[in-house]
N, C-alpha and C positions, 0 to 999 in steps of 0.2 A: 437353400444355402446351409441351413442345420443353425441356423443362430438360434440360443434360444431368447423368447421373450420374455420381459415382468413387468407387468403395468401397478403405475404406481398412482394416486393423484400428483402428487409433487415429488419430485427428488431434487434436491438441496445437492451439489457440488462442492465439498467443499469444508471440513470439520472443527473450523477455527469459530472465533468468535460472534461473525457476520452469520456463518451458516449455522452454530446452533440455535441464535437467538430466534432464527428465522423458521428453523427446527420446528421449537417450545411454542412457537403461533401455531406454527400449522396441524401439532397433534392436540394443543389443545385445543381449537378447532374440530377434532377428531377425524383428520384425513387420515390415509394410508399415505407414511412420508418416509422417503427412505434418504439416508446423510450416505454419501458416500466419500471417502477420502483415502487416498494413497498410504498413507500414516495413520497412528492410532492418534483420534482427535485429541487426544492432551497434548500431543505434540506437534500440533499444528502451531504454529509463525506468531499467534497471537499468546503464545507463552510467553513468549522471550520479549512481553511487553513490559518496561521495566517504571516507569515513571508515574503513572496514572491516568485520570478520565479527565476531563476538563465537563462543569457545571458551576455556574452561579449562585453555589448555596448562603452564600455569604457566611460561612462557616469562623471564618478567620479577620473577619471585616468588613464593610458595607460592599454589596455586588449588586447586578443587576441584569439579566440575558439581553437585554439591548446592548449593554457593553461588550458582553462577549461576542456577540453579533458582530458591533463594530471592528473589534481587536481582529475577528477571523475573516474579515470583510478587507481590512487595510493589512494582515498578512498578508491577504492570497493574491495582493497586492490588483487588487480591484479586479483578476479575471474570475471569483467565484459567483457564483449564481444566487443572487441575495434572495429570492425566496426557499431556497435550500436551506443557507444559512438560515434563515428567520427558523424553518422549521426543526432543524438542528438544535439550535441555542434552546429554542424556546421548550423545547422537549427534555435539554439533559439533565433537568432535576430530577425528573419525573424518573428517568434512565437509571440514574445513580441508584435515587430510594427502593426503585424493583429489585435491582439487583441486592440492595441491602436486604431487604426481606427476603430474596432469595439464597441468604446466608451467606454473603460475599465479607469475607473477615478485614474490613476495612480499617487503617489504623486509627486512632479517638485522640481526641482532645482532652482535657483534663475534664471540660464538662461533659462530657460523651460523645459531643458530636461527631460527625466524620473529620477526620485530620485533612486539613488543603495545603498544598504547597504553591510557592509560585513557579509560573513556567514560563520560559523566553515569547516577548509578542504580545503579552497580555498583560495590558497597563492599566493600575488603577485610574481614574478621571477626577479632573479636580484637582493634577498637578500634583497628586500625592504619588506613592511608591508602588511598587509591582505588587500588584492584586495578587493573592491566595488564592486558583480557582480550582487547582488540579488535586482531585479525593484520590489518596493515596493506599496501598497496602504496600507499605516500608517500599524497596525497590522490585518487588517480585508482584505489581497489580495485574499484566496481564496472566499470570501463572492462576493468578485467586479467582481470577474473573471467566477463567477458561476450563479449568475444573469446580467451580459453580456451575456452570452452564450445562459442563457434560454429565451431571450427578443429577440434574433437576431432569433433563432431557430421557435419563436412565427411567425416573422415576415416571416419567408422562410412558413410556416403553416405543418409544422413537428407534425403530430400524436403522442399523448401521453396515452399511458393507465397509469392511474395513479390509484396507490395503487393496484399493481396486481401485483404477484410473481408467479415467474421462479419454476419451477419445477424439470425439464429434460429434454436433451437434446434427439433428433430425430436422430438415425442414421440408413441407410440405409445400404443394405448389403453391398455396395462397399466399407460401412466405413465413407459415407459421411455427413456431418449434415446436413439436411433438413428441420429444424424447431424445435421446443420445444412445452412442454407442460407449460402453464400457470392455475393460478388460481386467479379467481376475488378476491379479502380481501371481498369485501363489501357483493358480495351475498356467496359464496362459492361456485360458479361456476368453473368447468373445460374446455382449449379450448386448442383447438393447432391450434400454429402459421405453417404455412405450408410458409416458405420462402427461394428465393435462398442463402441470405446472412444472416448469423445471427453472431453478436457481443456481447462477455460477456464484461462489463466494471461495473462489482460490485463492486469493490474497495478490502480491508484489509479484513483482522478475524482476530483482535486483542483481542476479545473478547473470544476465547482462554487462557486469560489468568485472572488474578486475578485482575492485576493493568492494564489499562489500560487507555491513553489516546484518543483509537476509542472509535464511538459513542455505542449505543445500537443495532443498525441496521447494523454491519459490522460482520457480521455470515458468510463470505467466500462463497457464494452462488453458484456462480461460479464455484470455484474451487472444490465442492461439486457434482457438475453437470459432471464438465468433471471425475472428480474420479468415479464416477459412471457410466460415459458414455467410463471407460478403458484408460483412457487419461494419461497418468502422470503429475505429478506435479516437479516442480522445485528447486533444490534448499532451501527446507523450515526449515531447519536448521538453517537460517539465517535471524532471524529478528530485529530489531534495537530498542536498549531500548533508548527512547530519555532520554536525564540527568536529565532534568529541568519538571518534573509531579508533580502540586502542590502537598505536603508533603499530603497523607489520603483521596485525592480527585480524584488525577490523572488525575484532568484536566491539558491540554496542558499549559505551559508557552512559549511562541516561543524561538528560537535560536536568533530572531533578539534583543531580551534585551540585549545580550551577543556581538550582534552587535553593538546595541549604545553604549558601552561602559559598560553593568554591568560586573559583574564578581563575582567567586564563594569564598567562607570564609569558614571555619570550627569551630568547639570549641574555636579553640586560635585563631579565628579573622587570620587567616595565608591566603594567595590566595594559595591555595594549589596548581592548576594547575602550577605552577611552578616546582615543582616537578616530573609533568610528562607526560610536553608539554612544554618545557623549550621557545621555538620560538614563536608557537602557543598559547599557553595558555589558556585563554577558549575562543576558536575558533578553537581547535582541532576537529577532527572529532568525532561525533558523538558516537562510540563504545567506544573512547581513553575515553571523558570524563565519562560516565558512569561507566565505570568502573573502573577511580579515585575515583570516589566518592564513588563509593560499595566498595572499599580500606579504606579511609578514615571512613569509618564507621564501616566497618570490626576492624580498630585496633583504635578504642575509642575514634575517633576525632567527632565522630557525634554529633549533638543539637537536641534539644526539650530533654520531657520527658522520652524517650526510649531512646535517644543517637542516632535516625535513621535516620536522614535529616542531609543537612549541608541546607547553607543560599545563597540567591542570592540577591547581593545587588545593589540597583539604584537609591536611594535615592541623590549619589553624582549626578546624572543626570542635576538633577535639577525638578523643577516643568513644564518648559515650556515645553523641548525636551520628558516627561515622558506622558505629557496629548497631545502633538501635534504627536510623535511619537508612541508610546504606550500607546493610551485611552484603546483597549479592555484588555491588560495585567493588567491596573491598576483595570476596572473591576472582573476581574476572581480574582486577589487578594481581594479584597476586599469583595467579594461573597462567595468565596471557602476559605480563607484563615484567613478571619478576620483579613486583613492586608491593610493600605496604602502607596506601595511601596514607594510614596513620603517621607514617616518619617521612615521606617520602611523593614528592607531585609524581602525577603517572602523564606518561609519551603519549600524547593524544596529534591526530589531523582527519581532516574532511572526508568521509566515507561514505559512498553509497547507500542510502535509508529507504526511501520511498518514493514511490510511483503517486502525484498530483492526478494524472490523466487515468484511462483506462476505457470500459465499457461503457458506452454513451447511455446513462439513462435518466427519468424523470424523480420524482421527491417518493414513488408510489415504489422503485426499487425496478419499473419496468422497462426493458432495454427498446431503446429508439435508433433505428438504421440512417436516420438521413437529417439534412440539415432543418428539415419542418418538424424533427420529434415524431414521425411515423413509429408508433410503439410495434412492438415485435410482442403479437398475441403469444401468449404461453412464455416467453421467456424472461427471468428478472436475472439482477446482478446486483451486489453488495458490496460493502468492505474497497481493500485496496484497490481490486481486479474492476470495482467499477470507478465510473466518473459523473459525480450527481449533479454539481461538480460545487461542494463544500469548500474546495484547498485550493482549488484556483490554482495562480501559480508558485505558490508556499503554502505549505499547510503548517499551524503551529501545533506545537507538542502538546499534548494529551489530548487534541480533539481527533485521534483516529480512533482510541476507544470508543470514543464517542460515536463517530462515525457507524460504527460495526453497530452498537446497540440498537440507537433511535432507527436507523434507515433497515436494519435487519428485524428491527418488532414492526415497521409500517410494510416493508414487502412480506412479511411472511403473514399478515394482515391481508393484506391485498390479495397473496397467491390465495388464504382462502377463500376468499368470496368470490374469487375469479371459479376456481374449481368446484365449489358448491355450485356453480351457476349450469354445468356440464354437466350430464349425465354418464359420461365414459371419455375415454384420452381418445382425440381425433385418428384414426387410421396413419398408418404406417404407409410412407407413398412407396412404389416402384423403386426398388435395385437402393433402397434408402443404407445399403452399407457398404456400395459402392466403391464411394471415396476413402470411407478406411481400410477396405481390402484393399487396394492400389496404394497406399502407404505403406498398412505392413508386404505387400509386397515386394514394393520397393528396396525398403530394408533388406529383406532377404535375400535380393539380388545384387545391392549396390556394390559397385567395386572400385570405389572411392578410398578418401581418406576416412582415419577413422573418427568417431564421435569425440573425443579428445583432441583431437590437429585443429577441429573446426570450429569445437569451442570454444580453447584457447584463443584460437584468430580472432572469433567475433570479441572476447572482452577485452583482450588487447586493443581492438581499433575503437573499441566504444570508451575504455578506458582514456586514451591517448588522443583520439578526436572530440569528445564527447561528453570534457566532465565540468571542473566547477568553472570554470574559462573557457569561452568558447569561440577562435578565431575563424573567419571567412576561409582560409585556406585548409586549415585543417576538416573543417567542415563538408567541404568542396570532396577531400579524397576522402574521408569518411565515406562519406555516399554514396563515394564509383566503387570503394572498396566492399561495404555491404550487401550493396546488388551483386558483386560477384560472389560475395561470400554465398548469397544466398543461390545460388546458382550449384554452387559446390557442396551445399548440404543437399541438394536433391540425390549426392552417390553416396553421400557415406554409407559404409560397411560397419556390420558386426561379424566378429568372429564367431560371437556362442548363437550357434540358431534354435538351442533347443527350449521350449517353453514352459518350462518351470523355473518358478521365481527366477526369472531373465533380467535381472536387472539393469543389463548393457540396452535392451532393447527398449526399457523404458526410459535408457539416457536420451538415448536416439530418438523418440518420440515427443520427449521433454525438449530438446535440440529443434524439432520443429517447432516451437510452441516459442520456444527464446528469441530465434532468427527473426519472426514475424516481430515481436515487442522491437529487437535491436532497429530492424529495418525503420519500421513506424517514428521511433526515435527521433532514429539520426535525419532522415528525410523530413521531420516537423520542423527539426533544430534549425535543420539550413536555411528551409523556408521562411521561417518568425525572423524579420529583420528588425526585430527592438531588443532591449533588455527589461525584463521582467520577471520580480521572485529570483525561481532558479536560474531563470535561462538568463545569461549574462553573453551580451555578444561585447566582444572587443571593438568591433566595426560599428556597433547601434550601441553605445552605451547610455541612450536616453530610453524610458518607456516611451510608447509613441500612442496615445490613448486613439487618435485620430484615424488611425488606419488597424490598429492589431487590438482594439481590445472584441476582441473574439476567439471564440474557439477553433481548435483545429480539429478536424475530421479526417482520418488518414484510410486509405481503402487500401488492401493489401492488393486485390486484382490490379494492375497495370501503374502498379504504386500513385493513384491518383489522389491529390488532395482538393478539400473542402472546406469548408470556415460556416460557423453561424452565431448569429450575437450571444453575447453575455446577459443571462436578467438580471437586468439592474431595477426591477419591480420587484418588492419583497409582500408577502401576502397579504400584509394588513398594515405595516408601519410604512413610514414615509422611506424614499431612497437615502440610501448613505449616498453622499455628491466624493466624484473622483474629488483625491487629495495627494499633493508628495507624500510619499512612504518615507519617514523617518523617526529613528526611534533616539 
């Protein structure tokens, strides 16, 4: 066939936060480990992280990781896996101070310490007021956090193919992953990686949708790969519309404005969350306040021209704490909003943020195909793109930082011991590039509509059947709608067929990778007949602990689902007991 090969111990997928931390294990380890990523990794999705990490330093006032435990336990509103969590929590101090000694320029306190703000969902105990958990670097932490990583990772001399994309994954007959197939952007070259360890750490596919606060490059790749490679996916009914998406732009405003002290208004100037975070207020979790405000707009309290935003205002701030704490927030307003939050509340509603569910794996970062946790030798998964499952069905704000560190240093841990244990990457099975010659062949031939008509379609119907509300009917034709959708992406066309930096053809490629998330989706949504975290049904608006507190496992072959329980055993402390979620 003329592919050529490169055998690696590990390649990492993936150049964000999850995959270099996992990176910096495996060379210092001293594997041969190679990062690969479509984008040059400073620009990978974990930039545009604006808020901070979430850790129990008690930096700002008494804490404790059993509380944050708890807070991330009763967001993810009891479907997260409490030995995950335990291992989570109980590691993010540890998390935070590495990266500090890895020179991560964290903002200070007046006695030096790391600055904490507080973040929505995380309540101090005791009846007192919102705990300080989240170590901040002003609004640009994951910028600090993602060029540390990439300068440390330079300096260990971690291999990078930059601007090459993941295609498919390698599995051998035992079932085991073996490596992937890649393709160069720049020439249009095909290779496969033939390695003992391989890690997906592609982040979200928010781009599924219509509004979104992901970048352009968050097309689910990943989770594309394992649906095609017969893997299940997690959980994907459950993804989190953040509140605050500049009003027509959908770029991110952070949760931390809501930390320094702004807070949300309506038509009559009212702080609405009062109404329906009586304690909390806007610092309730993430799910609570979105769908205040999709209330709030629903019965005719909205602003602007349509009546569809309500306002977020910071103006009472002041000038000093808005440019010293919040310089990129007052940018993105002012860019995106034609607003200076100094004099002025900025047009904010509920926008697409993140993906709860994803690639089904264990605390170790190792991917599991079936509802017993059958792990998948050679292959791990990180970050957004997997599902360990920390977030359950709401994750609160700054434990994804989080999430990327701890579970990205225990798999890139794991992958080396795993690969020290092997003396060379298992054999490359029979016709193993197959299926992606029959893809891009496809493409080349299809005489469909184009990569645009179809994308469009899918974010429209996931927009419109599929977001912060979610009715039985709508639901119903979402579903019939998908499936045909997906039917219709098997013709699309491209016009340019030549292979150099072809960038239509890696729309088209990314377009398969989307379709499989939308599909996964909307067919979990319809299924889950309760309300939980995100997924709010109009017809089930009770949680229904009795019947759904489980996972969903969605198989893209013959779109078949699956379910298996929740741990509600955490490794060493006693269980949190189900409780109503209220803040």
């Amino acid at each position: 066939m003329g592919i050529n090969t490169i055998t690696y111990d590990a390649v990492v997928v993936g150049g964000g936060g999850a995959g270099l931390r996992a990176a910096l294990a495996l060379s210092d380890a001293g594997l041969k480990v190679a990062v690969i990523s479509k984008v040059f990794p400073t620009r990978s999705h974990t930039v545009a992280a604006q808020g901070g990490i979430a850790a129990s330093l008690g930096n700002a006032g008494e804490d404790n990781w059993l509380w944050h435990m708890y807070d991330t336990i009763k967001g993810s509103d009891y479907l997260g896996d409490q030995d995950a969590i335990e291992y989570m929590c109980k590691n993010a101090a540890a998390a935070v101070y590495e990266l500090e000694h890895f020179g991560m320029p964290f903002d200070r306190m007046a006695d030096g310490k790391i600055y904490q703000r507080p973040f929505g969902g995380m309540t101090q105990h005791f009846g007192k007021s919102t705990i300080s958990r989240t170590c901040a670097a002003a609004d640009r932490t994951g910028h600090a956090m993602l060029h540390t990583l990439y300068q440390r990772n330079i300096a260990n001399n971690t291999h990078f193919l930059i601007e090459w994309f993941a295609l498919d994954l390698i599995r051998d007959e035992e079932g085991d992953v073996v490596g992937l197939i890649v393709m160069e952007i720049e020439t249009g070259e095909i290779s496969v990686l033939n390695s003992k360890t391989t890690m997906l750490a592609t982040g979200g596919a928010g781009r599924i949708f219509q509004a979104s606060t992901n970048a352009f490059i968050n097309t689910g790749d990943g989770l594309g790969m394992v649906s095609r490679a017969n893997i299940p996916l997690e959980d994907m009914e459950f993804w989190q519309f953040h509140p605050t998406g500049v009003a027509g732009a959908g770029v991110l405003i952070s949760e931390g404005v809501r930390g320094e002290g702004g807070y949300l208004v309506n038509s009559l100037g009212e702080r609405f969350m009062q109404r329906y975070a009586p304690n909390a207020m806007d610092l309730a979790s993430r799910d609570v306040v979105s769908r205040a405000i999709a209330t709030e707009i629903k019965e005719g309290r909205g602003v602007g021209k349509n009546a569809d935003t309500v306002l977020l205002k910071l103006d009472h701030l002041g000038e000093d704490v808005i440019k010293s704490k919040l310089p990129g927030i007052r940018e993105i307003a002012k860019n995106f909003a034609n607003i200076d939050p100094i004099k002025d509340p900025i047009p904010v509603v509920p926008t697409c943020h993140y993906m709860m569910g994803g690639i089904p794996t264990n605390i170790h970062g190792q991917v599991v195909d079936n509802a017993k946790n059958r792990v998948v030798n050679g292959l791990y998964a990180v970050g957004e793109c997997a599902c360990v499952s920390v977030h359950g069905a709401n994750r609160l704000g700054s434990n994804s930082l989080l999430d990327l560190m701890v579970f990205g240093r225990a798999a890139g841990d794991h992958m080396a011991d795993y690969s020290k244990k092997l003396t060379h990457a298992k054999p490359l099975p029979v016709n193993h590039a197959e299926q992606t010659m029959t893809r891009l062949f496809r493409l080349e031939n299809g005489s469909g509509e184009s990569v645009s008509e179809v994308g469009d379609s899918m974010r429209r119907i996931m927009q419109a059947h599929c977001g912060v509300f979610r009715f039985p009917e709508l639901l119903d034709k979402g579903a019939k709608e998908i499936k045909e959708l997906a039917i219709r992406e098997n013709h699309i066309r491209i016009k340019d067929k030549n292979k150099i930096f072809n960038t239509a053809r890696i729309e088209a490629l990314e377009l398969d990778n989307l379709i499989e998330v939308a599909k996964a989706t909307m067919l979990s949504a319809q299924a889950r007949e309760e309300s939980r975290g995100a997924h709010c049904r109009e017809d089930f608006p009770e949680r229904n602990d009795e019947t759904w507190l489980k996972h969903t496992l969605f198989y893209s072959e013959g779109n078949v689902l699956d379910y298996k329980p929740v741990v509600t055993k955490p490794l060493s402390v006693e269980t949190f007991p189900l409780k109503a979620r209220v803040y």
